[in-house]
C-alpha positions as CSV (number, residue, x, y, z in Angstrom):
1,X,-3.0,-16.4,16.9
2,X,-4.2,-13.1,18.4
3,X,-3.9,-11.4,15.0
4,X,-6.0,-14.1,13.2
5,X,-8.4,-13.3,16.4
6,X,-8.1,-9.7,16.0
7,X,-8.8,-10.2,12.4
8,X,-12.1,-12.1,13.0
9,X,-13.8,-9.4,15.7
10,X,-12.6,-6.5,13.2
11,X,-14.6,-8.8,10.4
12,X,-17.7,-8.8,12.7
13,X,-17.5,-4.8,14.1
14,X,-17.5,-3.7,10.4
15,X,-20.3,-6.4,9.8
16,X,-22.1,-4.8,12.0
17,X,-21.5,-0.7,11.8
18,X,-22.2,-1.2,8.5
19,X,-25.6,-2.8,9.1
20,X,-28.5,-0.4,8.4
21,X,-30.5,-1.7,11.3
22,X,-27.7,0.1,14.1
23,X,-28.5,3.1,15.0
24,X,-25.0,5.0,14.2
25,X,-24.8,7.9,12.5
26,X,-23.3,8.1,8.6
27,X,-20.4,10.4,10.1
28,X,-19.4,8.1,13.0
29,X,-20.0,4.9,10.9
30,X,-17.3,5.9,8.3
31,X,-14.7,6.9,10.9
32,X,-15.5,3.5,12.9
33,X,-14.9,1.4,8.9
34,X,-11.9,3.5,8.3
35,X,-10.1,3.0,11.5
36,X,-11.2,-1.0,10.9
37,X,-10.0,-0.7,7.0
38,X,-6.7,0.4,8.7
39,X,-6.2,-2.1,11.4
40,X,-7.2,-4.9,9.4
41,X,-4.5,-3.4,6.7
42,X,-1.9,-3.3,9.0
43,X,-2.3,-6.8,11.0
44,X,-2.5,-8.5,7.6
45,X,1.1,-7.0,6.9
46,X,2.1,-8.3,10.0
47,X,0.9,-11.6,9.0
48,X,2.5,-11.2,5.8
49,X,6.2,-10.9,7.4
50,X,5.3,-13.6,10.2
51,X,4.3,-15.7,7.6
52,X,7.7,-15.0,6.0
53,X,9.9,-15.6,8.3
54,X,8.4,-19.1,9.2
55,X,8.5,-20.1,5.7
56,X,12.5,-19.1,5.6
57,X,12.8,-20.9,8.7
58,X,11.3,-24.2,7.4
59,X,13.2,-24.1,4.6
60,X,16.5,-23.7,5.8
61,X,15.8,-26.4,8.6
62,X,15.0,-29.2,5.4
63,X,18.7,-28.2,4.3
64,X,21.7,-30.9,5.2
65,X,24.5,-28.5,6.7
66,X,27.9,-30.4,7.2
67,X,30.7,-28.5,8.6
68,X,34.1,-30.1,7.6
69,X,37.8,-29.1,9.3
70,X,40.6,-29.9,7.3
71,X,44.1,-29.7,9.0
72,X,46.5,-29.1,6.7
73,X,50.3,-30.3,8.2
74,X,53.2,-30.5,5.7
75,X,55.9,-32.4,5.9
């Protein structure tokens, strides 16, 4: 949930940098969207492999495992 979150405020900071009407200089304002670009780029693969290992998860659990034990004893 906090990377959704984190996700959302990085949404709205680039939102606004990139507005003309904040008084940021064009140097500062593309360091600030790169270093955004990047976070946003990594939480999303972070997502990604959350997301995977969930879905694994729920579709193992839906599986029917029975373990059987056979004794064999000749006679």
């Amino acid at each position: 949930m906090i990377k959704i979150s984190s996700i959302t405020v990085l949404g709205v900071l680039v939102l606004l940098v990139a507005s003309p009407y904040v008084g940021i200089s064009r140097t500062w304002k593309d360091y600030i969207l790169m270093i955004c670009g990047l976070a946003i780029a990594i939480i999303s693969f972070l997502l990604r492999k959350e997301l995977h290992k969930v879905i694994k998860i729920v579709h193992e659990a839906s599986e029917v495992k029975a373990d059987t034990y056979v004794e064999n004893n000749p006679q």
